[in-house]
C-alpha positions as CSV (number, residue, x, y, z in Angstrom):
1,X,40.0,2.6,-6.4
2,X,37.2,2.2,-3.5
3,X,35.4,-1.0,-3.8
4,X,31.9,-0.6,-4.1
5,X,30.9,-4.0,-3.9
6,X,30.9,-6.5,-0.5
7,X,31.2,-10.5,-1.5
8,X,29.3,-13.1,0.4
9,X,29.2,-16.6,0.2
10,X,25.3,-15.8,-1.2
11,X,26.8,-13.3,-3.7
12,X,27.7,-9.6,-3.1
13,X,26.4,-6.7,-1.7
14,X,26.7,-2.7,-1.6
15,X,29.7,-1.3,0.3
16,X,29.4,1.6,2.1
17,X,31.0,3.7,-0.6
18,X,28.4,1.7,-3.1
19,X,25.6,3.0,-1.1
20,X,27.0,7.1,-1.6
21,X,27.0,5.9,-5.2
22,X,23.9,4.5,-5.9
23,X,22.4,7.0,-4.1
24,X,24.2,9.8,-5.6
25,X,23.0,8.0,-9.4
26,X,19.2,8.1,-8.0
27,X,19.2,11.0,-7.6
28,X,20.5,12.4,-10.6
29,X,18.0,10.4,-12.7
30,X,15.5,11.5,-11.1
31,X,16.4,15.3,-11.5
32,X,17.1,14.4,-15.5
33,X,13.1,12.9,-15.4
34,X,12.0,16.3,-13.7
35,X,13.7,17.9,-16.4
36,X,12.4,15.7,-19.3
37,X,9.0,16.5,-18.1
38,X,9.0,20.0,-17.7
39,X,10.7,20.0,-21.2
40,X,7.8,17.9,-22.6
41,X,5.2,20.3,-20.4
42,X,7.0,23.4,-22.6
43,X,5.9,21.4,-25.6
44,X,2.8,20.7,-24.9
45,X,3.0,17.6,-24.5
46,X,2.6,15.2,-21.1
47,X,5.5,12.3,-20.9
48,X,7.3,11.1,-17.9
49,X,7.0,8.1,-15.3
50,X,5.1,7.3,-12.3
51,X,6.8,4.9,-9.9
52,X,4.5,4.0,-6.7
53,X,5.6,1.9,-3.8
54,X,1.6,1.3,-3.1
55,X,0.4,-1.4,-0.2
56,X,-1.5,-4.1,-1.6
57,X,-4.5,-3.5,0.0
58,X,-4.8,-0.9,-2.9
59,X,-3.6,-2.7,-6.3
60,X,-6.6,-4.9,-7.1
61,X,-9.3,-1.8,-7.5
62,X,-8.2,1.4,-6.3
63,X,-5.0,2.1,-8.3
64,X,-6.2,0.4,-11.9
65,X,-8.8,3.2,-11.3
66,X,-6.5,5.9,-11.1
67,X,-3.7,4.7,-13.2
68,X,-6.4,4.1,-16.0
69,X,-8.2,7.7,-15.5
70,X,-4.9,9.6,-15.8
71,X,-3.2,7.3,-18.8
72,X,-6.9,8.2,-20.7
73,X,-5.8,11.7,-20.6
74,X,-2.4,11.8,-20.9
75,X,-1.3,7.7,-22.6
76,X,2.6,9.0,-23.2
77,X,3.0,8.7,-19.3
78,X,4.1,4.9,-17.8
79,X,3.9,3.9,-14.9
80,X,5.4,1.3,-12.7
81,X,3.9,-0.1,-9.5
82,X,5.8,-1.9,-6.6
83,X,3.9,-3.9,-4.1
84,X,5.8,-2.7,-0.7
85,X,3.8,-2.7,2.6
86,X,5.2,-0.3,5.6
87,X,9.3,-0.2,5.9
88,X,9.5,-1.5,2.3
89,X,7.5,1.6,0.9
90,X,9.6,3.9,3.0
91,X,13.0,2.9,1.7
92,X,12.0,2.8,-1.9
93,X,11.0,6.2,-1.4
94,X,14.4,7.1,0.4
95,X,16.1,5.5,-1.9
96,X,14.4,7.0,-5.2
97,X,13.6,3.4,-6.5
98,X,10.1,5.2,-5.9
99,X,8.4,8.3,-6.5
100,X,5.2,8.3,-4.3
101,X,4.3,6.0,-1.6
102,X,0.6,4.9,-0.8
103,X,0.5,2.7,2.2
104,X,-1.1,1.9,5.5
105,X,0.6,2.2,8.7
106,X,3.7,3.5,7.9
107,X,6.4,2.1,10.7
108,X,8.6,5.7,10.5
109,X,7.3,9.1,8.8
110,X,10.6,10.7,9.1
111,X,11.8,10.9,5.6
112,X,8.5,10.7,4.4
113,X,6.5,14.1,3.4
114,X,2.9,13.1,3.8
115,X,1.2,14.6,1.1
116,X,-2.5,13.8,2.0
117,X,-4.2,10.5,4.6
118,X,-7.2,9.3,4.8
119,X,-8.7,7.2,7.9
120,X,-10.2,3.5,6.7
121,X,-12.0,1.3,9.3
122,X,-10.9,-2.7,9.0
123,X,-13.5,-4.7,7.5
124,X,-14.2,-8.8,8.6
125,X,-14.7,-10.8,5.3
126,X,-17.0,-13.7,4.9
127,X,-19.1,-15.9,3.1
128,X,-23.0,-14.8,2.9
129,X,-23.9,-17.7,5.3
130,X,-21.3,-17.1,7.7
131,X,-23.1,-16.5,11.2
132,X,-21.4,-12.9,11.3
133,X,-23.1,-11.9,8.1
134,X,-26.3,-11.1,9.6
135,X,-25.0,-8.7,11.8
136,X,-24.2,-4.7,10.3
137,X,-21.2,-4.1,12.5
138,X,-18.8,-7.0,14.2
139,X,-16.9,-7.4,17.6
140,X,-13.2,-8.4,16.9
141,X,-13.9,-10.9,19.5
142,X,-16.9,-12.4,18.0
143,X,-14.3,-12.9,14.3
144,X,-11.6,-14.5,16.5
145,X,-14.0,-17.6,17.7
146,X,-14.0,-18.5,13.9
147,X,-10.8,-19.7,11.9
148,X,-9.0,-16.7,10.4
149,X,-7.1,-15.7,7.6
150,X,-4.3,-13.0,8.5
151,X,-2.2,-11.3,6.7
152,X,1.2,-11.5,7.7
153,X,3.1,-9.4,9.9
154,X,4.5,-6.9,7.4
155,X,1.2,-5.1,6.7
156,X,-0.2,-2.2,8.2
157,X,-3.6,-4.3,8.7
158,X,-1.6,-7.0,10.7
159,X,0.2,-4.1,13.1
160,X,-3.5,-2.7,13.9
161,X,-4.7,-6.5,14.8
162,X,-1.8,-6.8,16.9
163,X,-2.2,-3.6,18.5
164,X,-6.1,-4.2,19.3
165,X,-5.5,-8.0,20.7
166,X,-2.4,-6.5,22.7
167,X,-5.4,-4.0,24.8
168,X,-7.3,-7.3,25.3
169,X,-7.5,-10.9,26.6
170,X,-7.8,-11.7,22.8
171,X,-5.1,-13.6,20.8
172,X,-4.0,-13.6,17.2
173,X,-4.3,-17.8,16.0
174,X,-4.5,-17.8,12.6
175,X,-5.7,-20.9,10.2
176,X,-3.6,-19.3,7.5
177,X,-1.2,-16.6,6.7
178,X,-0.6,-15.0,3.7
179,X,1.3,-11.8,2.4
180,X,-1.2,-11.9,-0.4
181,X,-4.2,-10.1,0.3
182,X,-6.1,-11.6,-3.1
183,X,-5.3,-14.6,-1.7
184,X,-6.9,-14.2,1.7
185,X,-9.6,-12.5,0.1
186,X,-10.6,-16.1,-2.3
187,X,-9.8,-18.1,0.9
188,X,-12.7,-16.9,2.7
189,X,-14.8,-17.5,-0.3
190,X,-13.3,-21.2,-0.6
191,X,-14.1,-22.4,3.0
192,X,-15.9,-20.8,6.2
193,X,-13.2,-18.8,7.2
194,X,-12.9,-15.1,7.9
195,X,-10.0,-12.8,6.8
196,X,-9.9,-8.6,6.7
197,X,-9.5,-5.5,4.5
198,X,-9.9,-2.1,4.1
199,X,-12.9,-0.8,2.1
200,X,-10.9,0.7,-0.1
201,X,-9.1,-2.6,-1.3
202,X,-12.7,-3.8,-2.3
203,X,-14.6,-3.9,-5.6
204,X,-17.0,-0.5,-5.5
205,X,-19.8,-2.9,-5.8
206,X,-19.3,-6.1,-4.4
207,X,-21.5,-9.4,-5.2
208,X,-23.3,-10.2,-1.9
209,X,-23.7,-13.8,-3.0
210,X,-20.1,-14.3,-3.2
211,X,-18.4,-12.0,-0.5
212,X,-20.1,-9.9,2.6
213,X,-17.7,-7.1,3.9
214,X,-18.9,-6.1,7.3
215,X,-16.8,-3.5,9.6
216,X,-15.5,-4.2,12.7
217,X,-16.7,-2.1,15.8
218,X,-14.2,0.9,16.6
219,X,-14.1,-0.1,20.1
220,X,-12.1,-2.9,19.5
221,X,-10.4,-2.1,16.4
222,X,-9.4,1.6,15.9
223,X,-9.7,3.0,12.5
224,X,-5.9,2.4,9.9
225,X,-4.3,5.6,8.1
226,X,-3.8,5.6,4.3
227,X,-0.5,7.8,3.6
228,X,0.4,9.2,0.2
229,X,4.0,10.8,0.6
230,X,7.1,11.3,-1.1
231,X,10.9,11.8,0.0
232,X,10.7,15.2,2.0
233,X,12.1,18.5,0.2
234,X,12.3,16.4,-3.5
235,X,10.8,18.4,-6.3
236,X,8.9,15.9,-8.7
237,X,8.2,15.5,-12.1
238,X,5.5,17.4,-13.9
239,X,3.5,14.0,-14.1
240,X,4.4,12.4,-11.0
241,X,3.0,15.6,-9.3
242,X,-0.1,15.9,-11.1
243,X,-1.0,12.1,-10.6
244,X,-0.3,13.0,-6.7
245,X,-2.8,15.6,-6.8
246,X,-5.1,13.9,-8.8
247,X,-5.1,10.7,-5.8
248,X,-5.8,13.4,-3.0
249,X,-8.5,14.6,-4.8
250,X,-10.2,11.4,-4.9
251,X,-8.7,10.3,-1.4
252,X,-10.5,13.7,0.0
């Protein structure tokens, strides 16, 4: 007899009661998929599913990697992969829409039990005839004298931009904003424009003649945090805990 649903003009929306419930059925599917997996463990066999609330930065290269190296060895286990930069990764994983998180610059840590991080300096992004090319390491103030192509103001990389230009005289004037990092990424290949990255959202060996990746001095752009967590006091699935492990050992 307790409504669990709000109406709006747009449509509806979860009551307070709605949330509890939810919630409440989370949580009891993810204990049944810790229980399937140890049962298929018992058997010998590995099943289960993987569900990562990952920041973008690391779906082109460094996930497909993983993903693809575990699946080899065990192919029952599926995954699914959410695109969800800062707050967005946090309440998936609060609200068990999400197993694991990987992402940048999380906004709160509270809930969040950080398994393993890893420090990853900002990169500039250009074409090989940009004037900044030539140079091995690059002043944040020598990229903002060219147009630039930002992420937008979701993203862990943004926050650390904002951050460094709010300890300066520098400002943040963006040609183009995106909340597509592939995007960004081709832009700067389609005119003379630069945009950023972390190294680790970058091919493993990248084509000089279509892409230099140069990183930005430390002085004016301190180095972003990489966090793999989970909810805080949740036991995981067999599989979901052994694909954990198997991203810090690569991440260490």
């Amino acid at each position: 007899g307790v409504p669990i649903f709000e109406r709006l003009p747009s449509g509806v929306r979860l009551s307070a009661a709605g949330e509890l419930f939810i919630h409440h059925v989370r949580s009891q599917m993810a204990d049944m998929e810790r229980v399937r997996s140890q049962i298929a463990d018992l058997r010998g066999e590995r099943r289960g599913q993987v569900s990562i609330a990952c920041s973008q930065a690391l779906m082109p290269f460094f996930l497909p990697e993983q993903i693809t190296a575990y699946r080899s060895a065990h192919p029952a286990v599926t995954f699914n992969v959410l695109r969800r930069d800062r707050s967005a990764a946090e309440r998936a994983i609060t609200d068990m829409s999400a197993d694991l998180a990987l992402v940048f610059e999380p906004e709160h840590v509270g809930e969040l039990e950080v398994l393993h991080q890893v420090r990853q300096p900002v990169h500039v992004l250009m074409r090989p005839g940009h004037p900044l090319a030539a140079q091995p390491v690059v002043r944040l103030r020598e990229c903002l004298r060219y147009p630039t192509a930002l992420p937008n103001e979701q993203t862990g990389l943004r926050h650390l931009l904002a951050l460094a230009v709010k300890r300066s005289s520098l400002t943040l004037a963006p040609a183009i904003e995106s909340d597509s990092f592939e995007f960004l990424r081709f832009q700067a290949l389609a005119e003379n424009i630069v945009a950023f990255q972390f190294p680790i959202g970058l091919p493993v060996q990248s084509d000089t003649r279509d892409l230099v990746s140069r990183p930005i001095d430390q002085r004016d752009l301190p180095q972003g945090t990489l966090y793999l967590g989970q909810l805080r006091g949740r036991a995981l699935p067999v599989a979901v805990a052994r694909f954990a492990q198997q991203m810090m050992d690569i991440l260490e």
